[in-house]
DRENGUPA-488828 format. One record per residue (C-alpha): x, y, z. Coordinates in pm, whole numbers, plus 32768, in hexadecimal, padded with zeros to 4 digits. Layout:
<lumros>
east:X&north:Y&up:Z;
...
</lumros>
This chain:
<lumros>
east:780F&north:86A8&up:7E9D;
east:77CA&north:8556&up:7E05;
east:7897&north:8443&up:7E2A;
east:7953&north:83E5&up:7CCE;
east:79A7&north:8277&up:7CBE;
east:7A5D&north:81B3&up:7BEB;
east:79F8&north:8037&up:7BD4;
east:7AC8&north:7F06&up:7B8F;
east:7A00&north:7EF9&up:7A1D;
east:7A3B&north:8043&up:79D0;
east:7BB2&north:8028&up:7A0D;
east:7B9C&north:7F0E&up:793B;
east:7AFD&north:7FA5&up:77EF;
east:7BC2&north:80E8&up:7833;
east:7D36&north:802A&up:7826;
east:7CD7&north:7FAC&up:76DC;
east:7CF6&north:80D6&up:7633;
east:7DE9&north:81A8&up:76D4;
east:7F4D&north:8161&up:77AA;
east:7EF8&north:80C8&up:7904;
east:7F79&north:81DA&up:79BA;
east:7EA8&north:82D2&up:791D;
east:7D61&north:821B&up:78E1;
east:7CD9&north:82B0&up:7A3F;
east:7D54&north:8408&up:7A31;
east:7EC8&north:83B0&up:7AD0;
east:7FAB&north:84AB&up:7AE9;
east:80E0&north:83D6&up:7ABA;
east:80B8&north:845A&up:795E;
east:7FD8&north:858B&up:7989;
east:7ED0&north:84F9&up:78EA;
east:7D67&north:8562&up:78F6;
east:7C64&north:8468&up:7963;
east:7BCC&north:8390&up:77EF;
east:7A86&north:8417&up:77AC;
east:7996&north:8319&up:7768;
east:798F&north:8257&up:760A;
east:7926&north:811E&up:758B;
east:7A0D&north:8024&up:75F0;
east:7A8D&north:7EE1&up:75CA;
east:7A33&north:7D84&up:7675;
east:7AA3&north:7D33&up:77AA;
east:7B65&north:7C24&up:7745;
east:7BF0&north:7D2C&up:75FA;
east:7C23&north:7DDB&up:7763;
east:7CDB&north:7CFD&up:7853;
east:7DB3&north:7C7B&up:7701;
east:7E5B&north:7E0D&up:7714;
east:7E60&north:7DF5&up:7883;
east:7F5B&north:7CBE&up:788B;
east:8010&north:7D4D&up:7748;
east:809F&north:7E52&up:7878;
east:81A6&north:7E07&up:7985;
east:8138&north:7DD7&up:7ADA;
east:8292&north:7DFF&up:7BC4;
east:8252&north:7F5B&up:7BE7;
east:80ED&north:7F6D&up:7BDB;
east:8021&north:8036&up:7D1F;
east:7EB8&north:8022&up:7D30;
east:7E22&north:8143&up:7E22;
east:7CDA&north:80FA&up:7E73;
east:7BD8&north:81DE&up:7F4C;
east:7A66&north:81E1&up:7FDD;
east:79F0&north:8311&up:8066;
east:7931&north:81F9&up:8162;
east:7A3E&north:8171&up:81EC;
east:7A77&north:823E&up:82FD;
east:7963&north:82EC&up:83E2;
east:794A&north:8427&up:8488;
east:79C3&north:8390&up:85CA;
east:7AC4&north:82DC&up:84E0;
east:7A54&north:818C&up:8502;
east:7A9A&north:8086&up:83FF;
east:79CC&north:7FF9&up:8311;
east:7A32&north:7EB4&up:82E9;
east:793D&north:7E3F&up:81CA;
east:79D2&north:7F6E&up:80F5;
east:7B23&north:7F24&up:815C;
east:7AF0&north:7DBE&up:80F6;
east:7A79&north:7E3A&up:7FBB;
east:7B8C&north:7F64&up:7FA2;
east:7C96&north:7E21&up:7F9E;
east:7C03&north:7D35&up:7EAC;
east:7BB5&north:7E3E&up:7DB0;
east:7D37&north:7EAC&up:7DE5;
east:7DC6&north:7D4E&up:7DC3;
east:7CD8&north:7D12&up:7CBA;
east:7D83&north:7E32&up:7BEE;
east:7EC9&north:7DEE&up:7C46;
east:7EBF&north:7C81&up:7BD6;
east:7E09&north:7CD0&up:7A77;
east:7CFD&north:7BC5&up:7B07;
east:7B87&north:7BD2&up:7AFB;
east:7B43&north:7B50&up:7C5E;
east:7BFF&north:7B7F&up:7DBD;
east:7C2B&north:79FA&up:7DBE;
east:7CD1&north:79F0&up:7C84;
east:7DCE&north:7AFA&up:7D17;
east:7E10&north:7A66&up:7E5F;
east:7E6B&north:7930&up:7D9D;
east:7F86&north:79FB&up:7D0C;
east:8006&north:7A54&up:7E76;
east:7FDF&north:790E&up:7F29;
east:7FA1&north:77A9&up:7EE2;
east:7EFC&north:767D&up:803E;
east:8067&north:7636&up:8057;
east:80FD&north:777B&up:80A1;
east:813E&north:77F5&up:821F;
east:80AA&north:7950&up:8231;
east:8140&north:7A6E&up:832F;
east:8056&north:7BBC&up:8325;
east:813A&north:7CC3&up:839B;
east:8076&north:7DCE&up:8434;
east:80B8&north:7EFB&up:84FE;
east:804E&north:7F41&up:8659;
east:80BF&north:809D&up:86BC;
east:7F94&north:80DB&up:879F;
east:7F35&north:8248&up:8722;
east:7F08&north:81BF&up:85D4;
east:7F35&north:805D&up:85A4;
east:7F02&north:7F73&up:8445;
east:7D7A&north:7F36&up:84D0;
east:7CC7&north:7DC0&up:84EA;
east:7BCC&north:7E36&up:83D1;
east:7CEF&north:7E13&up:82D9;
east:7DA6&north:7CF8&up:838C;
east:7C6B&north:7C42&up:8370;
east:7C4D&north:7C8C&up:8216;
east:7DA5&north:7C1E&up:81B5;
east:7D4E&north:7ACF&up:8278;
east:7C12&north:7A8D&up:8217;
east:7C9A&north:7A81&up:8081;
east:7DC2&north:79B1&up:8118;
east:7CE5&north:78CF&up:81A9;
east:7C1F&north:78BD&up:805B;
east:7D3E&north:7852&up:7FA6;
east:7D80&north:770A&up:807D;
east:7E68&north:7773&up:8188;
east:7E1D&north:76D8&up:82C7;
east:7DDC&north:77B3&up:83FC;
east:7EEA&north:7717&up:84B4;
east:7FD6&north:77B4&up:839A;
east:7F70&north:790F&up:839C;
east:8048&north:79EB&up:8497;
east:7FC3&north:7B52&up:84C4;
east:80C0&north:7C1D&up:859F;
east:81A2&north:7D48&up:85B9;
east:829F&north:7D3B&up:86E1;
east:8344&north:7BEF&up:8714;
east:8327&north:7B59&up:85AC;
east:84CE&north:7B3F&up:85DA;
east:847D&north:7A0B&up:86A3;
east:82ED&north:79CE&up:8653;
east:8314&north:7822&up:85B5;
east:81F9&north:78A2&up:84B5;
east:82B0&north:79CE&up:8420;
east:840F&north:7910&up:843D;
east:8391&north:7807&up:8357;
east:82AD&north:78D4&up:827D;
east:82C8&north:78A3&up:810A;
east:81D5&north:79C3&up:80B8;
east:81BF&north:7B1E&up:8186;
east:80DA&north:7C23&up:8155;
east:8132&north:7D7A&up:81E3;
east:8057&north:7E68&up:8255;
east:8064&north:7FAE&up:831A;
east:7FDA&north:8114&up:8337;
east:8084&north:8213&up:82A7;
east:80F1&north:833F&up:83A2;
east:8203&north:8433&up:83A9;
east:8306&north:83BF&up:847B;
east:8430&north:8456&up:8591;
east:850D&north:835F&up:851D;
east:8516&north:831B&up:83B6;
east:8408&north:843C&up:833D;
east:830F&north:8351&up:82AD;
east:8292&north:81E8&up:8356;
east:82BF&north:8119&up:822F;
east:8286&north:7FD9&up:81A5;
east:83DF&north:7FB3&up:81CC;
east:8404&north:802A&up:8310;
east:8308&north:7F29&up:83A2;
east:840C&north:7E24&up:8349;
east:84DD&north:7ECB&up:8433;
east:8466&north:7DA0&up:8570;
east:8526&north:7CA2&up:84A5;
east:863E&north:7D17&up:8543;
east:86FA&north:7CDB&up:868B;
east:872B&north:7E64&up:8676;
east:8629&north:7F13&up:85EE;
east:871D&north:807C&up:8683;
east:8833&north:7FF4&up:85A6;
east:8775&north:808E&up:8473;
east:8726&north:81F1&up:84E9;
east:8849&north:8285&up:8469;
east:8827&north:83AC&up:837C;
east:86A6&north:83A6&up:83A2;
east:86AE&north:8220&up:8364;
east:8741&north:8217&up:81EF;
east:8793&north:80BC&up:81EF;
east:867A&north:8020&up:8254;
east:863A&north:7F7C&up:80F3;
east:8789&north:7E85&up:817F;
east:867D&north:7DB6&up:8272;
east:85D0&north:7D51&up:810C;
east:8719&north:7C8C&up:808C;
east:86E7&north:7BE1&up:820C;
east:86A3&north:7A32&up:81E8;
east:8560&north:7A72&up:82BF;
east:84C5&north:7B4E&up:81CD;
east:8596&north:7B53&up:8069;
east:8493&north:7B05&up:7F2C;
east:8399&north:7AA0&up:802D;
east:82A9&north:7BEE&up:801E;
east:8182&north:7BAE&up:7EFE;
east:80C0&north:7CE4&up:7F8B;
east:8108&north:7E39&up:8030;
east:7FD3&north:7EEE&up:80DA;
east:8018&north:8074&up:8139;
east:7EC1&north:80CC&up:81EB;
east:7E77&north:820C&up:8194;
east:7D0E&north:81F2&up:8249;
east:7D4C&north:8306&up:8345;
east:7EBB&north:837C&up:830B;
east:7FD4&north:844C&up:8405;
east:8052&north:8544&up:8318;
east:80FF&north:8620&up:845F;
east:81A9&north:85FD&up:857E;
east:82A7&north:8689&up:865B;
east:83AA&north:85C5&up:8752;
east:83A1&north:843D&up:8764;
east:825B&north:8433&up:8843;
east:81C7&north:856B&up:87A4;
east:8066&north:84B3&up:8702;
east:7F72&north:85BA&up:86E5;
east:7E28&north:8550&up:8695;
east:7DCF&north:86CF&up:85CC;
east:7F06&north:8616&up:84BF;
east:7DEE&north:84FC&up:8453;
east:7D1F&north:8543&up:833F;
east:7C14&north:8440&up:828A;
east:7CA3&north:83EB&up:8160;
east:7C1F&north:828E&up:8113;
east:7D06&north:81F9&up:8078;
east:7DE1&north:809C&up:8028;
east:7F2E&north:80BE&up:7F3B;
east:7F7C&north:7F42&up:7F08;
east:809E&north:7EBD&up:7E18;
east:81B6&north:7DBD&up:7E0E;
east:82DC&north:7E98&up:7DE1;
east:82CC&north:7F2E&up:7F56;
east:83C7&north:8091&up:7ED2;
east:82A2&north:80E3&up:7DCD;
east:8180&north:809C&up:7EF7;
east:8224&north:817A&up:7FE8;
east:82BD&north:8293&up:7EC5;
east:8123&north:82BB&up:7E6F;
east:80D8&north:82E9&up:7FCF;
east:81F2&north:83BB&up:8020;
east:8177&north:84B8&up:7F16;
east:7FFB&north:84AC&up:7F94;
east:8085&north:850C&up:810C;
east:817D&north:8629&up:8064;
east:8031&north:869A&up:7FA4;
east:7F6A&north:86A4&up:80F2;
east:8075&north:873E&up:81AF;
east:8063&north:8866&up:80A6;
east:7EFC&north:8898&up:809A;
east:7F07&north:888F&up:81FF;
east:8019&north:8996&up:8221;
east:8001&north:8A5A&up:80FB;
east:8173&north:8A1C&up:80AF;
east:828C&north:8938&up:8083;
east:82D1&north:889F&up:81E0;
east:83D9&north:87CD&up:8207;
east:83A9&north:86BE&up:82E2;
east:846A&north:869B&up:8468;
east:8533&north:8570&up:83B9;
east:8569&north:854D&up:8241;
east:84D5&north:8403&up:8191;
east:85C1&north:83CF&up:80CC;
east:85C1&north:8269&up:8116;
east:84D7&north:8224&up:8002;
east:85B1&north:82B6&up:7EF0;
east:86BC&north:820B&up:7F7C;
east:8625&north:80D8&up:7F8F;
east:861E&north:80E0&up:7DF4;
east:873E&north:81D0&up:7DA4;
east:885B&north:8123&up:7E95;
east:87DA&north:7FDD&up:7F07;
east:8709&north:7F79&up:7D9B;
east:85F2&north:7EF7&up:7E50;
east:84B5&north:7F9A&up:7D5F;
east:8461&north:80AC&up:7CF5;
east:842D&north:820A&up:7D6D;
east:840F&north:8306&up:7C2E;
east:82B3&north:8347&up:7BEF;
east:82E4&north:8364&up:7A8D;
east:8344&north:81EE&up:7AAB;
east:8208&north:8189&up:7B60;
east:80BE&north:80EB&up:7AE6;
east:7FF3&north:8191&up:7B85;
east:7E43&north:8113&up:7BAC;
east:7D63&north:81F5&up:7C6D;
east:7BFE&north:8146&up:7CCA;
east:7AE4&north:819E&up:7D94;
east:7AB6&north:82F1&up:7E20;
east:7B6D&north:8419&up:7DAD;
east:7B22&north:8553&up:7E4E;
east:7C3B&north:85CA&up:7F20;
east:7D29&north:84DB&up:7E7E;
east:7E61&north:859D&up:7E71;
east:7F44&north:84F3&up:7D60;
</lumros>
């Protein structure tokens, strides 16, 4: 089957003329994808665009080239995948013009990345994130990439910008590895938060190391865990190739959208409603109790670019 792609100029001319969440076929609001029409100017275009708000915005973007058979990483698509995603979420016409919304030469930059070894965050996206960093002005010698030991890394202790990225995977303890979960190393205690499947981990965001401090939240969704069993139970036959990045700034709408693309695998994969080993109800929490974003889909701006084939939501 062909690949059907969405560019960065079609999103553009189709946002124009119809409600940003719907312009690509999103089914935040059941809408069917725009057929084509004559449309507007891009800068009639980007004018609608910024008319929208942005807190709860997602951009999920996918390349069916992004992972191989052997799943290896393509880093040029992935590099791509990213700026076309930031470019969206930002209402900007380049990458640079976005990543000068996130950081600025002054800023101190902490990439917080995951390393679980069966599935970790991946240098072809760390690179990517650092690379644009770079771009912006940072200095190298203020851009910390690490996962364990950021509690007492100088770098992420004095960052004024992080950027958080992680796969996403079902989890043992709190049902889903989040974006909000990976904050969970800025604490002494990372146990302290498992209780009832980990609902409070949106407290660690109010935290002086990391409150107002996150510009960008990254759930990889290249080659996602959407089963497991037990705390050690990784089984390779649970990955599937779905080529995707979900990137926002409110980190409950990033990891609601990918929460709903693993409960649509896990049904097509089972052929029925299976509840996961823990509940994730961390992510609803996150919004509901602790007022940290948001988590109703019917609240969420939704933009779907790139490859949609197997998309799921």
């Amino acid at each position: 089957m062909a690949k059907m792609i969405i560019t960065r100029r079609d999103f553009l001319k189709a946002a124009a003329v119809t409600p940003v969440a719907g312009a690509i076929g999103c089914c935040c609001t059941g809408a069917a994808s725009v057929p084509p029409r004559p449309g507007p100017s891009d800068s009639q275009a980007a004018a609608a665009l910024k008319s929208a708000p942005r807190g709860s915005r997602v951009v999920l973007v996918r390349d069916g080239n992004a992972v191989a058979a052997d799943r290896t990483l393509n880093a040029e698509a992935i590099q791509a995948m990213l700026d076309d995603a930031v470019t969206a979420l930002f209402n900007e016409k380049s990458p640079a013009a976005a990543w000068n919304k996130i950081v600025t030469p002054g800023d101190t930059v902490g990439i917080k990345t995951n390393a679980w070894r069966q599935l970790p965050t991946g240098k072809e996206v760390e690179n990517a994130i650092k690379k644009r960093v770079l771009e912006a002005g940072v200095p190298a010698d203020r851009i910390g990439i690490a996962d364990r030991g950021v509690l007492n890394n100088p770098l992420f202790q004095n960052a004024t910008v992080l950027i958080n990225a992680r796969p996403a995977r079902v989890h043992y303890w709190a049902g889903m590895g989040s974006c909000l979960k990976n904050y969970i190393q800025f604490v002494p205690k990372p146990s302290a938060y498992h209780d009832d499947a980990c609902a409070d981990l949106a407290t660690i965001w109010s935290l002086p190391i990391v409150k107002d401090k996150t510009k960008l939240n990254i759930q990889v969704m290249l080659t996602p865990l959407f089963h497991n069993v037990g705390p050690s139970g990784f089984n390779e036959k649970y990955l599937w190739t779905y080529g995707g990045l979900i990137v926002g700034q409110d980190v409950v709408a990033v990891d609601a959208t990918a929460y709903r693309i693993i409960q649509a695998k896990r049904r097509q994969f089972f052929g029925e409603d299976q509840a996961l080993e823990t509940p994730a109800h961390h992510i609803a929490l996150a919004d509901t109790r602790h007022k940290l974003g948001t988590s109703d889909p019917a609240k969420i701006e939704l933009i779907k670019l790139g490859w949609m084939e197997g998309i799921l939501i």
